[in-house]
C-alpha distance (Angstrom), angle and dihedral (degrees) to the residues before:
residue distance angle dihedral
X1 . . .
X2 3.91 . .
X3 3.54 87.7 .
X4 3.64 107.0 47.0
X5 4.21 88.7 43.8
X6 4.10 79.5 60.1
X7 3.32 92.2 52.2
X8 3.68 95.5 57.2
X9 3.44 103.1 35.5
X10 4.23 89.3 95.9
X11 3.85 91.7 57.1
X12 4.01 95.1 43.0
X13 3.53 94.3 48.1
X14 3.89 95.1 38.9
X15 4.30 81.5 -138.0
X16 3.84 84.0 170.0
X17 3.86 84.3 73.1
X18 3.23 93.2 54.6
X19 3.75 107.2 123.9
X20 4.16 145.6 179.8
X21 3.70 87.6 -104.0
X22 3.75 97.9 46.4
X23 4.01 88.6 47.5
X24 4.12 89.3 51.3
X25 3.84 81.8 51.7
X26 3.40 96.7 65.1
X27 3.42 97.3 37.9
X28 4.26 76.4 60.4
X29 3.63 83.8 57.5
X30 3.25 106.8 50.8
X31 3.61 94.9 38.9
X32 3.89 100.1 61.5
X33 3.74 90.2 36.9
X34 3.74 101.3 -112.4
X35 4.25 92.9 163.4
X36 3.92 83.0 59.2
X37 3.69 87.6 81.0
X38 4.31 104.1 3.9
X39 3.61 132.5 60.1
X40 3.88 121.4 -139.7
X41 4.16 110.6 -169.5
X42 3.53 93.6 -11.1
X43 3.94 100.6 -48.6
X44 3.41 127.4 105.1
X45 3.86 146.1 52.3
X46 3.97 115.6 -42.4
X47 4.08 96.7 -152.6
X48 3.82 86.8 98.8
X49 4.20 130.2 32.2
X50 3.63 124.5 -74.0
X51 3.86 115.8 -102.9
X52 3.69 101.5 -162.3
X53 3.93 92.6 115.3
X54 4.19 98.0 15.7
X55 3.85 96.0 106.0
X56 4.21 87.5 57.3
X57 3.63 91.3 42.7
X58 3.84 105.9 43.9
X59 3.71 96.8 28.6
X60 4.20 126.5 -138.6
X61 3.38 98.4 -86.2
X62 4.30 91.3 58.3
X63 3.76 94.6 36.3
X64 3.88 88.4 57.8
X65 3.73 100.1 53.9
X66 3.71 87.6 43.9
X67 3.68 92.2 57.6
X68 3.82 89.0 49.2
X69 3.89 89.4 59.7
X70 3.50 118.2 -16.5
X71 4.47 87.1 -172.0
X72 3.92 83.1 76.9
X73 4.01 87.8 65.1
X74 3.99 99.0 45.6
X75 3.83 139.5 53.3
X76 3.80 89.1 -144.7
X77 4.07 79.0 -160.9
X78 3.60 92.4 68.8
X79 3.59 103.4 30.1
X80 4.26 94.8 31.1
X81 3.50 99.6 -148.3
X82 3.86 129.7 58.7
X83 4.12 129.0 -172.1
X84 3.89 101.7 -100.8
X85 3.70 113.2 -114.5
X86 4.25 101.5 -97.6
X87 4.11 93.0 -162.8
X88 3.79 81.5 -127.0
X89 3.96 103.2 -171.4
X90 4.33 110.0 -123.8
X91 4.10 81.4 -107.4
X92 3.88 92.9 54.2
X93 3.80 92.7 42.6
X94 3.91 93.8 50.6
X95 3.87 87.6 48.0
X96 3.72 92.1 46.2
X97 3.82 90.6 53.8
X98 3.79 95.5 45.5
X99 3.81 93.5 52.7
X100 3.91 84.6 47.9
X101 3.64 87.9 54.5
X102 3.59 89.1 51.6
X103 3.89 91.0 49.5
X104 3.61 90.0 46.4
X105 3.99 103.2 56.3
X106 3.99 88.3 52.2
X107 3.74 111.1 126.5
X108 3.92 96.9 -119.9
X109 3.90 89.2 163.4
X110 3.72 93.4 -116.7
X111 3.91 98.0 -34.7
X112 3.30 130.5 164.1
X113 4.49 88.9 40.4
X114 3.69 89.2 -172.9
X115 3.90 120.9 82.0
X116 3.85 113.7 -136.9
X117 3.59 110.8 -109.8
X118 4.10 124.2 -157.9
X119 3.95 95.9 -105.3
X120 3.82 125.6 12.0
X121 3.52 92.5 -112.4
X122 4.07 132.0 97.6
X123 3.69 117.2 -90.2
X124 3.19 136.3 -162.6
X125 3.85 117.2 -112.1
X126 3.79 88.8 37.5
X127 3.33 141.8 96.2
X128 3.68 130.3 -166.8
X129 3.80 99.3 -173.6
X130 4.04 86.8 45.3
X131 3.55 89.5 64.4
X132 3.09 113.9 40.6
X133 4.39 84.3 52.8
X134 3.77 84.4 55.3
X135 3.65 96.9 53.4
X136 3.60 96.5 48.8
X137 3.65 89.1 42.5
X138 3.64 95.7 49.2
X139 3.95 85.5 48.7
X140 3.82 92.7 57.9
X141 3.88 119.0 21.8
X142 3.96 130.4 -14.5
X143 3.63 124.7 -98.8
X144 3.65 93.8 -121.0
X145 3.71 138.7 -55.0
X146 3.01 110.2 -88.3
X147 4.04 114.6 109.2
X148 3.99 95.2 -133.3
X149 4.05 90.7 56.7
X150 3.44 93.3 45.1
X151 3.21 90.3 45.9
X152 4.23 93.2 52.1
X153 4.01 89.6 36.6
X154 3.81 83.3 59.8
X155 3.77 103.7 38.1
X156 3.76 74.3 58.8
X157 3.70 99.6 43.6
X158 3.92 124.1 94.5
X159 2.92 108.8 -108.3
X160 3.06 109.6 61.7
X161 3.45 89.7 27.8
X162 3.48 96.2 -166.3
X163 3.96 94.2 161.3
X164 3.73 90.3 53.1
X165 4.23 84.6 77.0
X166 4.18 97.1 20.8
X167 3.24 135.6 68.4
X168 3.99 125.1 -160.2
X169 4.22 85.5 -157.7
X170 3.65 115.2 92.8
X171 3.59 117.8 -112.1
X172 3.62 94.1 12.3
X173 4.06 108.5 119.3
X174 3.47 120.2 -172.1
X175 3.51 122.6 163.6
X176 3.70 93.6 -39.1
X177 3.76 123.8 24.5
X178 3.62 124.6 -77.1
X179 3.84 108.8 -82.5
X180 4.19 90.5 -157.1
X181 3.85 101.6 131.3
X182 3.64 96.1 9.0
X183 4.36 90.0 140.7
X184 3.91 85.2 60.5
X185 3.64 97.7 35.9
X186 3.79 96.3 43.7
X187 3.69 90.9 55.6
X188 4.55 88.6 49.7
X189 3.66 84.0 48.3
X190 3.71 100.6 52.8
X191 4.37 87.6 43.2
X192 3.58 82.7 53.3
X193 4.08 121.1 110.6
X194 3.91 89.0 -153.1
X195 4.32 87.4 59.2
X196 3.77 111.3 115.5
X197 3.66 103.1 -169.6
X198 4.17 137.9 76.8
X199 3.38 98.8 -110.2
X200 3.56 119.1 124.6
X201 3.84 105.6 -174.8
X202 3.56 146.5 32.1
X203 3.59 99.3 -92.9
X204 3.67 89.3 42.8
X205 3.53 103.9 62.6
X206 3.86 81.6 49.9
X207 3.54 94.0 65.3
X208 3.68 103.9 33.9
X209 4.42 79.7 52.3
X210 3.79 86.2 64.0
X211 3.46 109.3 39.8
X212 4.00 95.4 31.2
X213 3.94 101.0 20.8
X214 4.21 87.0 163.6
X215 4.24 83.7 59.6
X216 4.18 86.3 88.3
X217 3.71 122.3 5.2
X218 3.60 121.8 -130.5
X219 3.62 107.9 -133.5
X220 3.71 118.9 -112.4
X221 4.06 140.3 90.2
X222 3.84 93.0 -114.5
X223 4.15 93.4 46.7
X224 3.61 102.3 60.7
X225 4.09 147.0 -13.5
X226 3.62 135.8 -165.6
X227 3.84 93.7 15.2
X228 3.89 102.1 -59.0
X229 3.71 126.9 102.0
X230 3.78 119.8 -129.1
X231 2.67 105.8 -130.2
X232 3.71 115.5 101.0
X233 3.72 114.7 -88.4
X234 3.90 94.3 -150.4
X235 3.87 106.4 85.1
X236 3.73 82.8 98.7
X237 3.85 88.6 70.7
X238 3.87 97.6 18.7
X239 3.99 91.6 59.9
X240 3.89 132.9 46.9
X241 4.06 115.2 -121.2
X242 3.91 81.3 -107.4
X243 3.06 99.4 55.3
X244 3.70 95.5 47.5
X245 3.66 86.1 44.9
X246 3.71 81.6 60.2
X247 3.45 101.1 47.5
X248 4.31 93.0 51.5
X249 3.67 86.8 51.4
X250 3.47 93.7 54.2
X251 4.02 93.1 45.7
X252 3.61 101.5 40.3
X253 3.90 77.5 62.1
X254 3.88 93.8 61.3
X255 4.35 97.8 97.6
């Protein structure tokens, strides 16, 4: 068993990807002490989230503005602690997200289960238990047929992880924005004369918000910067045109 694990060790850490930059990213890590409060793989403090998987579920674009100032993300009176500002220079930051990349796109066989969530605390609109069901269930056999519970079982599912940055509870903003009443406000949005995108329904601007989130901005200081969304921008290679079929059916259904 020790030898065969060996053998694949190359192919489930994709080592052949391992680059200068991703090398100078840990060295980032290390440096400012990140495993003093995260865990990468396992290892690591557990004050603060695991980041095995955050660079595929938060995207580039998000994990470089929080870096910048990670205050703008939190109401350290609700959650009552924030990540303290590192003064990461733009080099260190790029580094630090490429080597997260890297981290992220190792085959851990389903590991971490648990999406990270923007404080530690319960929130309403989520459900740990719920997720962790829909992973393993999307891992084995599907829920059912039809396209709207798919479509919730993988909303729910890691990956994506879509609930790990929306809510279905209105009002409650994690990393993205709520998504309560997105069918109804999907279809003002699109009637709109402010609406940047092509989409000319509801269930349009659903799907052209996950597989081109940049098409429309949401506004907000914490959703985008500099004209990109960021959310990630690779759903459209991530997902199968099922399953984000599924996924619009499901959220045009949210009233």
């Amino acid at each position: 068993m020790t030898i065969d694990s060996h053998r694949k060790f190359p192919d489930l850490t994709h080592e052949d990807k391992m680059t200068p930059q991703v090398l100078r990213g840990k060295d980032v890590w290390h440096k400012f002490n990140c495993t003093n409060c995260h865990t990468l793989l396992g290892e690591g403090a557990y004050y603060a989230p695991d980041l095995t998987k955050i660079a595929l579920q938060r995207g580039p674009q998000y994990l470089k503005a929080f870096l910048h100032d990670p205050s703008q993300f939190y109401d350290e009176q609700k959650v009552r602690r924030v990540m303290p500002k590192q003064n990461l220079s733009d080099q260190q930051i790029d580094d630090l997200v490429v080597f997260l990349d890297w981290i992220g796109h190792i085959d851990t066989q389903g590991w971490p289960p648990r999406r990270i969530l923007v404080s530690g605390a319960a929130i309403p609109g989520t459900n740990m238990e719920q997720t962790a069901q829909a992973s393993k269930s999307m891992q084995t056999a599907a829920p059912s047929s039809d396209p709207v519970a798919q479509g919730q079982a993988l909303f729910n599912a890691t990956p994506p992880a879509c609930s790990a940055c929306h809510s279905i509870s209105p009002g409650v903003n994690l990393a993205g924005p709520s998504l309560a009443g997105i069918g109804t406000r999907a279809a003002q949005t699109v009637a709109d004369p402010s609406y940047k995108g092509k989409a000319k329904d509801a269930a349009q601007y659903i799907h052209e918000s996950i597989v081109a989130p940049s098409a429309h901005l949401v506004p907000g200081p914490t959703y985008s910067a500099g004209g990109r969304s960021f959310m990630p921008d690779n759903f459209s290679k991530e997902l199968t045109p099922q399953q984000i079929d599924h996924l619009v059916a499901y959220l045009v259904t949210l009233k």
